[in-house]
C-alpha positions in Angstrom: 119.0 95.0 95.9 116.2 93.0 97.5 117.0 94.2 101.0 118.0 97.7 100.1 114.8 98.2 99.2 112.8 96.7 102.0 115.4 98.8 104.4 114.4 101.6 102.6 110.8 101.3 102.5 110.9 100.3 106.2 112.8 103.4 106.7 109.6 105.2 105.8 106.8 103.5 107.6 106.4 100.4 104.9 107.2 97.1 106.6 105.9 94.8 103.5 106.2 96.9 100.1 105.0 95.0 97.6 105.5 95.1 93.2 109.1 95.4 93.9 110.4 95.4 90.3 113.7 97.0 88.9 115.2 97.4 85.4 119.0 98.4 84.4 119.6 102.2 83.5 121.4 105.2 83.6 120.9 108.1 86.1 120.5 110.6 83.2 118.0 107.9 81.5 116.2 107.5 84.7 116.0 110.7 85.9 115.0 112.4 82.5 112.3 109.9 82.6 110.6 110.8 85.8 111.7 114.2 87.2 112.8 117.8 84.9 116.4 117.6 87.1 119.7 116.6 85.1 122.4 115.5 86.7 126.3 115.6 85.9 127.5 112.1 84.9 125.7 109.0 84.0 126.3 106.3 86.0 125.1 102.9 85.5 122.0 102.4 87.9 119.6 100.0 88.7 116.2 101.0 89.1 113.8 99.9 91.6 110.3 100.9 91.8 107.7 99.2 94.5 104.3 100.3 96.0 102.8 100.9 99.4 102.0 103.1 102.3 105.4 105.1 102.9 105.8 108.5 104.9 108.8 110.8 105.5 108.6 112.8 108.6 110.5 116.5 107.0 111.4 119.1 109.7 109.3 122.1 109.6 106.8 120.6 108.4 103.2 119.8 110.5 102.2 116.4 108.3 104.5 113.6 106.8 105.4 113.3 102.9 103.1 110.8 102.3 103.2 108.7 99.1 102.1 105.0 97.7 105.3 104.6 95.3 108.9 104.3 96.1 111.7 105.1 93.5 115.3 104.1 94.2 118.3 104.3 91.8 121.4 102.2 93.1 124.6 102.8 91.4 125.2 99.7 89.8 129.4 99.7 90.1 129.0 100.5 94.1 125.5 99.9 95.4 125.1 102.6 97.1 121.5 104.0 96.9 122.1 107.7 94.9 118.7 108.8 94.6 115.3 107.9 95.8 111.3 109.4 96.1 107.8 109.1 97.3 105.4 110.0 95.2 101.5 109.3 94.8 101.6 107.3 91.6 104.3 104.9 89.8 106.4 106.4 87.2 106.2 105.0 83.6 109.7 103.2 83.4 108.7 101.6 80.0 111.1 103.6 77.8 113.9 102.5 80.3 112.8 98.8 78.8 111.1 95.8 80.4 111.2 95.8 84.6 111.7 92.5 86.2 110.3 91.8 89.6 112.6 91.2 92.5 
């Protein structure tokens, strides 16, 4: 998980992210938790939240999504990354239960 989330951070312009942290979920837990979309099924996922400078160059668009949090959600049966976001702050996971740093 370690590296999937420093490939993804240096992916968007964060070489050293730093608080990585995860905790054990579901997508439907998870994403109730930090965004109003509900997805179909509800896969096991692990959670991984870390800080930094990241940026996401979006066509059409003059300046970078810039944001100082990183969200991923890896499906916990195939590891494949499922979801992920920048935003400006961290998200509250505590009603997911207790992270645990990476």
């Amino acid at each position: 998980m370690t590296a999937t989330a420093r490939q993804l951070a240096g992916a968007h312009q964060e070489q050293n992210p730093k608080n990585l942290r995860y905790i054990a979920s579901t997508r439907q837990a998870t994403l109730a938790a930090t965004t109003p979309s509900r997805p179909v099924g509800d896969a096991s996922v692990y959670v991984i939240q870390m800080e930094g400078d990241f940026q996401r160059h979006v066509r059409h668009a003059k300046e970078p999504l810039r944001g100082t949090s990183m969200l991923i959600l890896i499906d916990a049966e195939t590891g494949q990354v499922t979801d992920w976001s920048i935003s400006a702050q961290p998200f509250d996971l505590r009603e997911l239960g207790q992270t645990v740093p990476l």
